[in-house]
PDB file of N, CA, C and O in Angstrom, chain B, residues numbered from 101:
ATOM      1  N   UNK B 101     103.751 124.063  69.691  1.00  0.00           N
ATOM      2  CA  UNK B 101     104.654 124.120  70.819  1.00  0.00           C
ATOM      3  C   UNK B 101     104.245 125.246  71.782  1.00  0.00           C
ATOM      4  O   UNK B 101     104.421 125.177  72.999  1.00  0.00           O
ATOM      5  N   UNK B 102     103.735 126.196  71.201  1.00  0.00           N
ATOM      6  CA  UNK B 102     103.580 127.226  71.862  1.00  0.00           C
ATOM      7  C   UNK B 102     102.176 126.795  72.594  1.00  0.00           C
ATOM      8  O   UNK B 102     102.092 126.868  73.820  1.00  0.00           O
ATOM      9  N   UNK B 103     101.397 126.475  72.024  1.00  0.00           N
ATOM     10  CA  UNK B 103      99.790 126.044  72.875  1.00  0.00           C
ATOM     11  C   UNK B 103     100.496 125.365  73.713  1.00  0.00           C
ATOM     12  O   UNK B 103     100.948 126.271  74.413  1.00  0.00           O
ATOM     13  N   UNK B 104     101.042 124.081  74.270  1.00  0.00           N
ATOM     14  CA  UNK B 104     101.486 123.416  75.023  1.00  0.00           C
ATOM     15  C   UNK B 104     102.084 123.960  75.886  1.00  0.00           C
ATOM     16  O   UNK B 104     101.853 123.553  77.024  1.00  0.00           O
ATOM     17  N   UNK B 105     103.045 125.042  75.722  1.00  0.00           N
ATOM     18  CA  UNK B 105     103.561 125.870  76.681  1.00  0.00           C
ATOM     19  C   UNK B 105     102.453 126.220  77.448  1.00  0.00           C
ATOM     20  O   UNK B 105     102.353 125.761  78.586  1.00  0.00           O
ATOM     21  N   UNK B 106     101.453 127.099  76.910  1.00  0.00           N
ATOM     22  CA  UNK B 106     100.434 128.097  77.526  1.00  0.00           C
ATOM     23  C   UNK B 106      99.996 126.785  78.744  1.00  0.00           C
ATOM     24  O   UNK B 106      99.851 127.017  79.945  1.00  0.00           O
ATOM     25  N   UNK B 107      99.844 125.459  78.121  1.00  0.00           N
ATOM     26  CA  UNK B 107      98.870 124.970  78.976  1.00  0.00           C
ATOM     27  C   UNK B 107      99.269 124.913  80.198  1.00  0.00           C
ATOM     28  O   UNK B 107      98.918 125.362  81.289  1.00  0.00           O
ATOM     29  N   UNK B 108     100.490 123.932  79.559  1.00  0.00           N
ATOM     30  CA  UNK B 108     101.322 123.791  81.138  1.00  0.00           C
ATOM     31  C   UNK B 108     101.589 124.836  81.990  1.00  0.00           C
ATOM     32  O   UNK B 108     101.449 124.644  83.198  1.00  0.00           O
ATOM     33  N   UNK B 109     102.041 126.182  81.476  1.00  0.00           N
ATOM     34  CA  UNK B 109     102.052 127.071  82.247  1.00  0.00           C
ATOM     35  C   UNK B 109     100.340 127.666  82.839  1.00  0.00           C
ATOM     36  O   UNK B 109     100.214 128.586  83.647  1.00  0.00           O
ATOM     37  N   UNK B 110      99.492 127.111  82.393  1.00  0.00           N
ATOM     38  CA  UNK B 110      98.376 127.714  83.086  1.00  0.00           C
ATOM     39  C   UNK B 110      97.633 126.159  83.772  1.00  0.00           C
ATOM     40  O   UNK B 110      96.445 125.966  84.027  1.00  0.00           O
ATOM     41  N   UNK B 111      98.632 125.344  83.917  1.00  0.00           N
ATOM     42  CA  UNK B 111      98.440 124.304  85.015  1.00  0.00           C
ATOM     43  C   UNK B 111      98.918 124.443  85.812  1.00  0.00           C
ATOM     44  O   UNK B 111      98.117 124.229  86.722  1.00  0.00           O
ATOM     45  N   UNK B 112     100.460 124.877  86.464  1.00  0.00           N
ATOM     46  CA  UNK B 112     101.090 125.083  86.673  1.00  0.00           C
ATOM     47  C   UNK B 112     100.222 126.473  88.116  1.00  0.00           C
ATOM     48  O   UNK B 112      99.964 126.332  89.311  1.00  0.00           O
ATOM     49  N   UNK B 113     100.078 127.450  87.320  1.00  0.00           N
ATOM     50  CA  UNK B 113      99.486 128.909  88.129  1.00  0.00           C
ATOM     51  C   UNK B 113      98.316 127.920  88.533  1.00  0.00           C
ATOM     52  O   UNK B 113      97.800 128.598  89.422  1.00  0.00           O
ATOM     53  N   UNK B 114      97.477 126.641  88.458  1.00  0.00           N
ATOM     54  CA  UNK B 114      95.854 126.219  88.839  1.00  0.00           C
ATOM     55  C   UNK B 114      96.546 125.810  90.281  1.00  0.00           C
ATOM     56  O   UNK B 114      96.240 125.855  91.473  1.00  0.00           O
ATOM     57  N   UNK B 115      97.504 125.443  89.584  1.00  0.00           N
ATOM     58  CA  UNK B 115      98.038 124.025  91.062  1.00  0.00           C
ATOM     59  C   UNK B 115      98.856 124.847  92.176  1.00  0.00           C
ATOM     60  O   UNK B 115      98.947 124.458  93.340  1.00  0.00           O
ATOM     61  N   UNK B 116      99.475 126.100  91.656  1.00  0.00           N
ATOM     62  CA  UNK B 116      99.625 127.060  92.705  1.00  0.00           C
ATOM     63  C   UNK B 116      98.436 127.602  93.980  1.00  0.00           C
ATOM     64  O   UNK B 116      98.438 127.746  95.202  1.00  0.00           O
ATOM     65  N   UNK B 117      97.277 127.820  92.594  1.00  0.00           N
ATOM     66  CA  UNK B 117      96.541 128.743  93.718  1.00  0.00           C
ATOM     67  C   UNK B 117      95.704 127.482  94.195  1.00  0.00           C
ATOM     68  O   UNK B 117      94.685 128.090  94.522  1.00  0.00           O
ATOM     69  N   UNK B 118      95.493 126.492  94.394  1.00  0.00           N
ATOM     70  CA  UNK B 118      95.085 125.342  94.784  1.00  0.00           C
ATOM     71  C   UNK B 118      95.986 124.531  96.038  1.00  0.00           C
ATOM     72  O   UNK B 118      95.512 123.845  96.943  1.00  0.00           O
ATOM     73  N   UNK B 119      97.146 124.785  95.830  1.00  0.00           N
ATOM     74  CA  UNK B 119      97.916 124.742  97.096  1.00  0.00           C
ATOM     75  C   UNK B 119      98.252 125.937  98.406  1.00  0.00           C
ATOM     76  O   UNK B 119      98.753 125.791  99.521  1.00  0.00           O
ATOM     77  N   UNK B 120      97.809 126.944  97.799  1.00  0.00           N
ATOM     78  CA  UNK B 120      98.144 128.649  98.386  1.00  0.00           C
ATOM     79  C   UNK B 120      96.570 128.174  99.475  1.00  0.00           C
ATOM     80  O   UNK B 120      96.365 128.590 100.615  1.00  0.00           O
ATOM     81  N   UNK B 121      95.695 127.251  98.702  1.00  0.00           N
ATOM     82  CA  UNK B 121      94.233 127.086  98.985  1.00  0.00           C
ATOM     83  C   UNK B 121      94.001 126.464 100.241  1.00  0.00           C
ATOM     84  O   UNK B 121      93.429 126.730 101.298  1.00  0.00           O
ATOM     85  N   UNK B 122      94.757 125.394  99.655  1.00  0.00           N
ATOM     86  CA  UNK B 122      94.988 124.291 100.952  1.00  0.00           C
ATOM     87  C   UNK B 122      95.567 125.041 102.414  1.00  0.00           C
ATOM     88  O   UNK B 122      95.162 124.902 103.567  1.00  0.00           O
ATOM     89  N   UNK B 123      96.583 125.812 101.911  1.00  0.00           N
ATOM     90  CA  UNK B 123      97.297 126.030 102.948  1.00  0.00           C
ATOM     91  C   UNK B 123      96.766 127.029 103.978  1.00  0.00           C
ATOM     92  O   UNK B 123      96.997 127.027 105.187  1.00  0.00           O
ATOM     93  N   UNK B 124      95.859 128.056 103.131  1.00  0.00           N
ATOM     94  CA  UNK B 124      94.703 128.688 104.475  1.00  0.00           C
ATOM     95  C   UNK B 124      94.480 128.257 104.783  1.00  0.00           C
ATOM     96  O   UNK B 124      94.921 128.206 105.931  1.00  0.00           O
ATOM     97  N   UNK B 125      93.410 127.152 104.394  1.00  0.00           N
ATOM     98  CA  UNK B 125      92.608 126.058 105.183  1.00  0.00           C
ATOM     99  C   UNK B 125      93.759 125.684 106.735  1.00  0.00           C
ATOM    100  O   UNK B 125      93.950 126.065 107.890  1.00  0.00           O
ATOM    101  N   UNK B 126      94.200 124.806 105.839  1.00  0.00           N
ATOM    102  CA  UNK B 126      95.157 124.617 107.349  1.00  0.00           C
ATOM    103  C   UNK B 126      95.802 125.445 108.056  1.00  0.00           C
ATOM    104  O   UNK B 126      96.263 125.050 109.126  1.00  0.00           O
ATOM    105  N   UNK B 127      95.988 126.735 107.657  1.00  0.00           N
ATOM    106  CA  UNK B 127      96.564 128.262 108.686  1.00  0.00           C
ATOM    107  C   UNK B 127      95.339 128.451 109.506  1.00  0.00           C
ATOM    108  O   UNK B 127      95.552 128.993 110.590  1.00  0.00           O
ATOM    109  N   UNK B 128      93.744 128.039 109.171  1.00  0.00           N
ATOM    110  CA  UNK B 128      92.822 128.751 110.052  1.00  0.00           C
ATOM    111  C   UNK B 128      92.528 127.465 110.665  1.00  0.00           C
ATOM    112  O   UNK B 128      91.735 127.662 111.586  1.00  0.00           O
ATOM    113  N   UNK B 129      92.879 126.001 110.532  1.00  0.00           N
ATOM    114  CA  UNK B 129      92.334 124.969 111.120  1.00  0.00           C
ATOM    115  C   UNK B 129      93.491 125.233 112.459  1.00  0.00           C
ATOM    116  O   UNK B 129      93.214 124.996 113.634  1.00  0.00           O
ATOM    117  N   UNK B 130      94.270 125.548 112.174  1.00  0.00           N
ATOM    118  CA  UNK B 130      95.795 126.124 113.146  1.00  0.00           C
ATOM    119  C   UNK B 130      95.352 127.221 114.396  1.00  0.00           C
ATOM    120  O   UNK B 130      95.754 127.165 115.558  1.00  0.00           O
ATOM    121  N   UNK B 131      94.602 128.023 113.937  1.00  0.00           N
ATOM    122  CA  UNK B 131      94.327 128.814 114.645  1.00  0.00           C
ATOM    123  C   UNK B 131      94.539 128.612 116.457  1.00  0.00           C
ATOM    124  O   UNK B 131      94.115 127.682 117.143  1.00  0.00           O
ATOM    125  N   UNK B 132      95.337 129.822 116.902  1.00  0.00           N
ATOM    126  CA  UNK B 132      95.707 129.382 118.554  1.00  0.00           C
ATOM    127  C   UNK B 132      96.517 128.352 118.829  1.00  0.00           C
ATOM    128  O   UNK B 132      96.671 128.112 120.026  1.00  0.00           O
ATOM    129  N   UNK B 133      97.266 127.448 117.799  1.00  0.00           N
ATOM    130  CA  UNK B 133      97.683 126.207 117.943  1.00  0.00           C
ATOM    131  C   UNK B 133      99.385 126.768 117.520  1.00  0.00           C
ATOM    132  O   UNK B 133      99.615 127.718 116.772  1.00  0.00           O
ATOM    133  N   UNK B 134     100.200 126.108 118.052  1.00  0.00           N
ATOM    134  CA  UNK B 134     101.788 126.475 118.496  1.00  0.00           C
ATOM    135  C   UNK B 134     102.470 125.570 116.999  1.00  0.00           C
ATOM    136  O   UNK B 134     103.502 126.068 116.549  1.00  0.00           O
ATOM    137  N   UNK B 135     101.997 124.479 116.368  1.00  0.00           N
ATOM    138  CA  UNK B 135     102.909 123.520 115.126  1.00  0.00           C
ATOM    139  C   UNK B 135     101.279 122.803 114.511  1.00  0.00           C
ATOM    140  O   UNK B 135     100.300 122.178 114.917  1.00  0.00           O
ATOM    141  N   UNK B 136     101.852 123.421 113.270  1.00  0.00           N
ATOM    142  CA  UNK B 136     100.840 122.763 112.106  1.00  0.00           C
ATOM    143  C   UNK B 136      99.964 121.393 112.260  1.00  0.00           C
ATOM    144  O   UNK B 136      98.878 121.083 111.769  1.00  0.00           O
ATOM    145  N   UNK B 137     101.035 120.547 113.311  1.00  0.00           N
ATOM    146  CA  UNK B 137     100.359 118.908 113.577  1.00  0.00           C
ATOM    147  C   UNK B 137      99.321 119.054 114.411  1.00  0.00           C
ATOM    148  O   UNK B 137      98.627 118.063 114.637  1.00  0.00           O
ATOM    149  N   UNK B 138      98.983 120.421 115.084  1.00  0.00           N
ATOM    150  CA  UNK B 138      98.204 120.473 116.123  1.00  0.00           C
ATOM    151  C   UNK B 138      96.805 120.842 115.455  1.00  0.00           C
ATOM    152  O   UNK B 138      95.824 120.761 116.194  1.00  0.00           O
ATOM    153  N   UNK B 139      96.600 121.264 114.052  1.00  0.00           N
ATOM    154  CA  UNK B 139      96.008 121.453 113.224  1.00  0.00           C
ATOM    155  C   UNK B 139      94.586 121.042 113.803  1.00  0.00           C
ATOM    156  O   UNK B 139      94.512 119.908 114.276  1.00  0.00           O
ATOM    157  N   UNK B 140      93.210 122.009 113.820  1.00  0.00           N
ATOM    158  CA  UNK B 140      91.972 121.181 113.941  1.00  0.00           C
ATOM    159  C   UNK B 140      91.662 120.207 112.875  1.00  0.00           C
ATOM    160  O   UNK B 140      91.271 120.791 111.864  1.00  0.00           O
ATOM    161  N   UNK B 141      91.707 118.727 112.734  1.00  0.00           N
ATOM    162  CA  UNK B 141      91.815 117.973 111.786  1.00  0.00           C
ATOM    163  C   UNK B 141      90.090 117.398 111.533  1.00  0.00           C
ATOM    164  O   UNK B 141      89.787 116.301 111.063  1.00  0.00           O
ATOM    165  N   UNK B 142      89.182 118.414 111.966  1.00  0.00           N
ATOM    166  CA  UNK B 142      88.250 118.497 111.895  1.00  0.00           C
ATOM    167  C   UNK B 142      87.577 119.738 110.595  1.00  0.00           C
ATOM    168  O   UNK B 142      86.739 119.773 109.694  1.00  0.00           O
ATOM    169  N   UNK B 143      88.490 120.524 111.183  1.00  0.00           N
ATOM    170  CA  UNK B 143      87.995 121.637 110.194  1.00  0.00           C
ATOM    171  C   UNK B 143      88.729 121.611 108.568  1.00  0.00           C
ATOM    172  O   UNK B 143      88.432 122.551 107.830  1.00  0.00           O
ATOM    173  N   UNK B 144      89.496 120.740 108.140  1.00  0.00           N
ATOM    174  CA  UNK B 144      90.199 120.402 107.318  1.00  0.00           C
ATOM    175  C   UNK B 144      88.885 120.114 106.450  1.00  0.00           C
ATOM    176  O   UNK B 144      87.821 120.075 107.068  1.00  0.00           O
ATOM    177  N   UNK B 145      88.871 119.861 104.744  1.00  0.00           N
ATOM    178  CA  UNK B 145      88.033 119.493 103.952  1.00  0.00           C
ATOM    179  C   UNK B 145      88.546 118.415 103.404  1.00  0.00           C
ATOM    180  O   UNK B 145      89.610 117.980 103.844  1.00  0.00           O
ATOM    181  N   UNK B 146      87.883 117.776 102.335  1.00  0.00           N
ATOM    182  CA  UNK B 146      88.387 116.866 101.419  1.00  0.00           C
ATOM    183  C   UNK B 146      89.841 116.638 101.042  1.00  0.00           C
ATOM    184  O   UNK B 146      90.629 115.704 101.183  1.00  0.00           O
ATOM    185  N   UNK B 147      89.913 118.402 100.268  1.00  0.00           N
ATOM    186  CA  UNK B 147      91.260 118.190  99.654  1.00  0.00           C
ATOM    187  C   UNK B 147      92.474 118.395 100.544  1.00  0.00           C
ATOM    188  O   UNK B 147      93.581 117.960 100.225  1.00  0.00           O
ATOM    189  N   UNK B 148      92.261 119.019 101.592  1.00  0.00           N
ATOM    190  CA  UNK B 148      93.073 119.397 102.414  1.00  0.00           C
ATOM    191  C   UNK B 148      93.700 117.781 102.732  1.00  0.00           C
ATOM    192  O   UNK B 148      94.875 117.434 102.609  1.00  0.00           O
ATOM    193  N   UNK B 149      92.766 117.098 103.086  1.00  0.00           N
ATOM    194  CA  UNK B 149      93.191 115.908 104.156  1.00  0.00           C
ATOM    195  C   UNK B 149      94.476 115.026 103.516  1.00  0.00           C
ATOM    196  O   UNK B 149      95.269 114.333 104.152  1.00  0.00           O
ATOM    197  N   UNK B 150      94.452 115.175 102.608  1.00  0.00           N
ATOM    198  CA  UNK B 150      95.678 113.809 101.733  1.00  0.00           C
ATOM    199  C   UNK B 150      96.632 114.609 102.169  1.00  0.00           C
ATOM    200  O   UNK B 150      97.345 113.998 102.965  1.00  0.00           O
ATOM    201  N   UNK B 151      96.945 115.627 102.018  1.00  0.00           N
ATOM    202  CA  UNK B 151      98.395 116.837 101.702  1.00  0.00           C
ATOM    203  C   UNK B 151      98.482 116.542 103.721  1.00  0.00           C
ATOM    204  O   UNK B 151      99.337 115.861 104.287  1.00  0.00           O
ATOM    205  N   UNK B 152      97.675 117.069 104.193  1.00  0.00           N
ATOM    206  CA  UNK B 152      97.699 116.710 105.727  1.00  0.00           C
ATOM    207  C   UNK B 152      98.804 115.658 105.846  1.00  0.00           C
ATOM    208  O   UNK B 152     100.019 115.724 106.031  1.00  0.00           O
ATOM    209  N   UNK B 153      97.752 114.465 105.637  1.00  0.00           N
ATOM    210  CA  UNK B 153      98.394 113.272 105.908  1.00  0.00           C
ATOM    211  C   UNK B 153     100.140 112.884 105.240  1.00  0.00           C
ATOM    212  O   UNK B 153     100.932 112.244 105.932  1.00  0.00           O
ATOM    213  N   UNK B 154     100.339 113.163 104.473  1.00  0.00           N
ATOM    214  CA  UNK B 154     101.479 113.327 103.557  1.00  0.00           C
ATOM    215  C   UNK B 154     102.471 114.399 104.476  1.00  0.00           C
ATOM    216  O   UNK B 154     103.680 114.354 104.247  1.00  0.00           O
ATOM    217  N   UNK B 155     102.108 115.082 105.216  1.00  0.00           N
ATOM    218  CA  UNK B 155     103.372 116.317 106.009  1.00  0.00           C
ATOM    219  C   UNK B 155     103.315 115.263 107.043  1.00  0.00           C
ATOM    220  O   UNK B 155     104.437 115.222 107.549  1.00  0.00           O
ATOM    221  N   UNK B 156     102.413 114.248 107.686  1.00  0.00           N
ATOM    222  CA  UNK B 156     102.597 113.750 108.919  1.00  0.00           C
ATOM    223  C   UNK B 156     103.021 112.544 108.927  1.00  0.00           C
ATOM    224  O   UNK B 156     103.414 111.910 109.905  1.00  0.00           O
ATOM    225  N   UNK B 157     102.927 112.089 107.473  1.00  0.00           N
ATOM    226  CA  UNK B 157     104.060 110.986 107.178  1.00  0.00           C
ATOM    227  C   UNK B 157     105.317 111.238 106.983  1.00  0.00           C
ATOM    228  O   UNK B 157     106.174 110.430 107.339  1.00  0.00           O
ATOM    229  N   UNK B 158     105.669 112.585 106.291  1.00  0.00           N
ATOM    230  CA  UNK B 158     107.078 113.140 106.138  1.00  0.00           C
ATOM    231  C   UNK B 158     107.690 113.183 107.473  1.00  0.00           C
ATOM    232  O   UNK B 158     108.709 112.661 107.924  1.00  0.00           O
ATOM    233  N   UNK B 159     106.614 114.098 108.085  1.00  0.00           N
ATOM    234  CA  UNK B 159     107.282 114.091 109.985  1.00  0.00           C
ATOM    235  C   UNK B 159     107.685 112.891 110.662  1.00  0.00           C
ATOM    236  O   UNK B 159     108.697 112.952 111.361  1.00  0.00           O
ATOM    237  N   UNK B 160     106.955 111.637 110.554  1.00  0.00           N
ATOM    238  CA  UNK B 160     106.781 110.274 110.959  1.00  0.00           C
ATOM    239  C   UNK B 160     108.319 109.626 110.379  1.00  0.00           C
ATOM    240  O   UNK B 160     109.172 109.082 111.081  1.00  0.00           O
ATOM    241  N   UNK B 161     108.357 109.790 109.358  1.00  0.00           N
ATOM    242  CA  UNK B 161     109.731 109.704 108.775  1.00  0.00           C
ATOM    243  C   UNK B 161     110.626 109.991 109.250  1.00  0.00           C
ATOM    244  O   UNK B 161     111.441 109.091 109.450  1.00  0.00           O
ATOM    245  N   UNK B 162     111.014 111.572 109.749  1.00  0.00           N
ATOM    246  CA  UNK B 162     111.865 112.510 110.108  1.00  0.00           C
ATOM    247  C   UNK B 162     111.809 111.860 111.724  1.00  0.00           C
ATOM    248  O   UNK B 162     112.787 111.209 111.358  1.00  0.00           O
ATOM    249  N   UNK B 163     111.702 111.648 112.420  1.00  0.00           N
ATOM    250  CA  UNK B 163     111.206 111.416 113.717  1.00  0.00           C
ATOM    251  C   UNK B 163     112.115 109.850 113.646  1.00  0.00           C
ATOM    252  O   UNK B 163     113.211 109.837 114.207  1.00  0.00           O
ATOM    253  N   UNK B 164     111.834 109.119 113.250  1.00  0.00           N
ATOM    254  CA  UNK B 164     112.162 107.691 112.933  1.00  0.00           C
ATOM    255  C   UNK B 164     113.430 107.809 112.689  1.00  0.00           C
ATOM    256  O   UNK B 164     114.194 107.054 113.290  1.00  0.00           O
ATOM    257  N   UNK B 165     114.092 109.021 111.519  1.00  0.00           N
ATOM    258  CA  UNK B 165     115.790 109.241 111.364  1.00  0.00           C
ATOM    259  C   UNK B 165     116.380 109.321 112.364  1.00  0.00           C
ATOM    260  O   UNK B 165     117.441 108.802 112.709  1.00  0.00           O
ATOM    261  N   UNK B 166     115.516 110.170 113.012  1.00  0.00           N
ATOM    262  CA  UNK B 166     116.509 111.095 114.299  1.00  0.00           C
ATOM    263  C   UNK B 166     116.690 109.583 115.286  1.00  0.00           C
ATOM    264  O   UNK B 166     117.702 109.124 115.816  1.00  0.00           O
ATOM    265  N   UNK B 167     115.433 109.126 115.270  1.00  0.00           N
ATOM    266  CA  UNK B 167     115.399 108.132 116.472  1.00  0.00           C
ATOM    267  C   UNK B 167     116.518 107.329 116.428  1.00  0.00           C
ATOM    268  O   UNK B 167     117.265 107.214 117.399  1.00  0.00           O
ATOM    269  N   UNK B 168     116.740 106.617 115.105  1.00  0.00           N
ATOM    270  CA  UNK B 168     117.184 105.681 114.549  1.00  0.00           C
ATOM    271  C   UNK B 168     118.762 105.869 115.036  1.00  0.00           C
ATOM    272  O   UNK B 168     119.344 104.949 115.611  1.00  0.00           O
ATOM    273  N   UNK B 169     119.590 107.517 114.674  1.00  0.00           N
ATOM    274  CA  UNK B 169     120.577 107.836 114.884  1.00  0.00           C
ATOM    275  C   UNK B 169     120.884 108.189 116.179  1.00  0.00           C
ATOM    276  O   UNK B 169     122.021 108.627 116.354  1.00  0.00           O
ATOM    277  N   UNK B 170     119.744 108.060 117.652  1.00  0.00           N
ATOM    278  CA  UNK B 170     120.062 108.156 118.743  1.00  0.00           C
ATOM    279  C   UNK B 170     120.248 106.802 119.450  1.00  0.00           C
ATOM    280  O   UNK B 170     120.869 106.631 120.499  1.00  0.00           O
ATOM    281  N   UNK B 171     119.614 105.860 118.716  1.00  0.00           N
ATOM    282  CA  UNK B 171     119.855 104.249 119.012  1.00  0.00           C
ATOM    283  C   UNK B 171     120.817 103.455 118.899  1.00  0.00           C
ATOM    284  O   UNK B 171     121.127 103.330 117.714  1.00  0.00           O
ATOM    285  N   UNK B 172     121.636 102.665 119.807  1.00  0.00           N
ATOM    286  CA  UNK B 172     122.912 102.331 119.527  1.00  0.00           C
ATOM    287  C   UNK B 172     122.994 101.007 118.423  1.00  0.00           C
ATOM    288  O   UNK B 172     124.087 100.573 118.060  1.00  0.00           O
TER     289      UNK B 172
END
């Protein structure tokens, strides 16, 4: 029980600093830029790009609520 703990908890800290990872990436693809969507989607890498796409579907979503509730 206890090995199992360790693991998960040291999956857990991988997938932290792997997201802490991502998220420079996209703070310096940002650079000079006013909202995250403005992101250089050039300078993004591999792993970056899914998590990208996934905030701009969340937004796409969010956008569509609002719309939805301004429509009679």
């Amino acid at each position: 029980m206890f090995r199992a703990r360790e693991a998960a908890t040291e999956q857990v800290v991988s997938e932290i600093a792997r997201m802490n990872s991502i998220g420079d990436t996209v703070v310096k693809a940002q650079r000079g830029r006013r909202y995250w969507w403005e992101a250089d989607v050039e300078a993004l890498g591999e792993a970056e790009l899914p998590e990208f796409a996934r905030a701009l579907g969340r937004l796409r979503a969010n956008v569509r609520r609002h719309a939805d509730k301004l429509l009679p």
